[in-house]
C-alpha positions in Angstrom: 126.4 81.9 110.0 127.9 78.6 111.0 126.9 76.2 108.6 130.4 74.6 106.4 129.7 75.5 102.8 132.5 73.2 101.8 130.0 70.4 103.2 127.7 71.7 101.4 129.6 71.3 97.7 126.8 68.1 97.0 123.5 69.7 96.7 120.9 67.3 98.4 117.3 68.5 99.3 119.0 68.8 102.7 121.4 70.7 101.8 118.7 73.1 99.7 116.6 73.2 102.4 119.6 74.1 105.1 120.8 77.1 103.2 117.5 78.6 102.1 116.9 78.8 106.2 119.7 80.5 106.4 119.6 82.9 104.1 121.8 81.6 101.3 121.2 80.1 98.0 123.7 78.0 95.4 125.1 79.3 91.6 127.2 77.4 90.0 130.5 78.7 88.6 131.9 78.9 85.3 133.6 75.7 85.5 130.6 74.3 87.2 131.8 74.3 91.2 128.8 75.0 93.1 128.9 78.1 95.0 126.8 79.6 97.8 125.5 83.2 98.2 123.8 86.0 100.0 122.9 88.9 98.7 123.3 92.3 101.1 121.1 94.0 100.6 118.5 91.5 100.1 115.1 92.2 97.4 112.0 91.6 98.8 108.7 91.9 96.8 106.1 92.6 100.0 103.0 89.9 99.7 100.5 92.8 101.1 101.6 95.5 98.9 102.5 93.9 95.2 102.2 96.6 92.4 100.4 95.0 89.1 101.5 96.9 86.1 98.6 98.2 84.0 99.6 96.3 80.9 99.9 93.2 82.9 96.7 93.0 84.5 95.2 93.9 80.9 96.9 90.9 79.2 95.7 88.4 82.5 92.2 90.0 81.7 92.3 89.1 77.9 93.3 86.0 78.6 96.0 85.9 76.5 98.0 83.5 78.6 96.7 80.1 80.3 98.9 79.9 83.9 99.6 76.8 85.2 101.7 75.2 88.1 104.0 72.7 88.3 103.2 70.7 85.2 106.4 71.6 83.3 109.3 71.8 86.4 112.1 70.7 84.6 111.5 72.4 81.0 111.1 76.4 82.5 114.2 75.3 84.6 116.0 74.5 81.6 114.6 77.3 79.5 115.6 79.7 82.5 118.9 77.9 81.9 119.5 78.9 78.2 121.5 82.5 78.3 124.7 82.9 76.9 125.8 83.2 80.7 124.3 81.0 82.9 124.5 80.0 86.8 122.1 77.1 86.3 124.6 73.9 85.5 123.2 70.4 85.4 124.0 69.8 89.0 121.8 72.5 89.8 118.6 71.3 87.5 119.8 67.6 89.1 118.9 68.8 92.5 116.1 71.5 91.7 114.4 68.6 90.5 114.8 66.1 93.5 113.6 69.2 95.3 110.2 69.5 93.0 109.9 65.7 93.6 109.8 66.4 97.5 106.9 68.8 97.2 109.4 72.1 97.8 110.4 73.6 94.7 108.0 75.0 92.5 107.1 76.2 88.3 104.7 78.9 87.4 104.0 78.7 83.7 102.8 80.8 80.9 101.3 78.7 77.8 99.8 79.8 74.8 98.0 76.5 73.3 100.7 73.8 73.4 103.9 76.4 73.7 105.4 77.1 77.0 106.1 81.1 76.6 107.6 82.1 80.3 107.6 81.1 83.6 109.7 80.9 87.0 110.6 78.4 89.5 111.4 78.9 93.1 111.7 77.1 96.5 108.6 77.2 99.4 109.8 77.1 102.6 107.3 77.6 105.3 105.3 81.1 104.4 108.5 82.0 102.5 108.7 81.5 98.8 112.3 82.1 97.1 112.1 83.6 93.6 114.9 81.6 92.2 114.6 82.7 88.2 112.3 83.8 85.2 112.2 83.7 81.3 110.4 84.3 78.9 109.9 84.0 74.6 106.8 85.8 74.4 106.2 89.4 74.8 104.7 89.9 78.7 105.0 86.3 79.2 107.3 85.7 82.7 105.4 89.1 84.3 102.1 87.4 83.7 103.6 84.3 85.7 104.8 86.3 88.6 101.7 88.7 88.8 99.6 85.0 89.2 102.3 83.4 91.9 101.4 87.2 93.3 97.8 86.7 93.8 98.5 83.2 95.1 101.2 83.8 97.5 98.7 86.2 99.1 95.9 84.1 98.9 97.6 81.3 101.0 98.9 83.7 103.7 102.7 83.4 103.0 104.7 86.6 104.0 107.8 86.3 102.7 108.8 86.8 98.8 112.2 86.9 98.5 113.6 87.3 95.3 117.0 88.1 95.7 118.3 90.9 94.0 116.9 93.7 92.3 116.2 93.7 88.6 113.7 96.2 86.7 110.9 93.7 86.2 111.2 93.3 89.4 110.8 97.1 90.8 108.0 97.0 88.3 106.2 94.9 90.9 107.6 96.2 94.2 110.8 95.0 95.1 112.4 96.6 97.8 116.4 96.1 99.4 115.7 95.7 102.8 118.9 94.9 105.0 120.4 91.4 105.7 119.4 91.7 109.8 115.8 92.5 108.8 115.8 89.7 106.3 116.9 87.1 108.4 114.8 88.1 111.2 111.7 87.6 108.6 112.8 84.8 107.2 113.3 83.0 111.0 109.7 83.5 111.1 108.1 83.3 107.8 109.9 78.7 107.6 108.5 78.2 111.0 104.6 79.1 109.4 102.2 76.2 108.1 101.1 77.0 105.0 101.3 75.1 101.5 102.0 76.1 97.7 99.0 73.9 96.9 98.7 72.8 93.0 95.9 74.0 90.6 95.9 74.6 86.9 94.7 78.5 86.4 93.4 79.8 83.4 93.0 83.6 83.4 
């Protein structure tokens, strides 16, 4: 990799953008210096072959969540945000949120009447979509959000899911380590694709 990481200290939407192609992505540390990372090896949740727990498909049948899509960036990034240990500083919601304003990052949100209850938000690059971080404060609330980003990122063709690093919800759904030469082959492919997280309200 040749890009200077101490250029990249100021997170722009450049900046973002740069890293995600190449495979890294920013934490902040304890004291709030902003720190870049790749993880080796690297979870991938495959677009063709998502697994939908049982109990999640039930509650999307019942209806017992209303999904929607970018219509509350900033409050799921904060309420990812609220852990007693936390990567997600203010510089990192500063410039998560100048990326939503250029059309790249993204929130999928579970309501229940007027109460945000879960959701995620991650980056769109291309046919690649970067799971960046979930929460919920209802019971089955963020899995409902990613079983609907699911259904979309296949619907819209995208082949890449990346989310990282394995966690149980996670192989729940799929996720598989795949190594960092296959990733970043993938990934070269998957920014160079035209597609586009377009924005609808979903109620299912």
């Amino acid at each position: 990799m040749s890009l200077d990481l101490r250029a990249m200290s100021v997170l722009s939407t450049e900046t973002l953008l740069n890293g995600y192609a190449n495979g890294i992505f920013p934490m902040a540390s304890v004291d709030g210096k902003i720190e870049w990372y790749e993880a080796e090896p690297r979870a991938v949740l495959e677009i063709d072959r998502y697994h939908i727990p049982h109990e999640v498909r039930r509650q999307l049948r019942q209806g017992r969540f209303e999904i929607r899509f970018d219509t509350a960036f900033v409050q799921v990034v904060r309420c990812c945000a609220q852990r007693a240990e936390t990567w997600i500083s203010e510089e990192i919601i500063r410039a998560y949120t100048e990326l939503h304003r250029a059309g790249y990052a993204h929130s999928v949100e579970a309501w229940q009447e007027t109460r945000l209850v879960g959701g995620l938000y991650g980056v769109q690059l291309g046919g690649a979509f970067f799971g960046e971080s979930m929460f919920f404060h209802g019971p089955g609330a963020s899995k409902a959000a990613l079983a609907t980003l699911c259904e979309r990122l296949q619907r819209q063709r995208f082949v890449l899911h990346d989310v990282q690093q394995m966690t149980p919800t996670l192989a729940l759904f799929g996720a598989k380590l795949i190594s960092k030469q296959e990733y970043l082959a993938r990934l070269a492919i998957a920014i160079r694709l035209p597609r586009r997280f377009s924005l609808f309200s979903s109620e299912i």
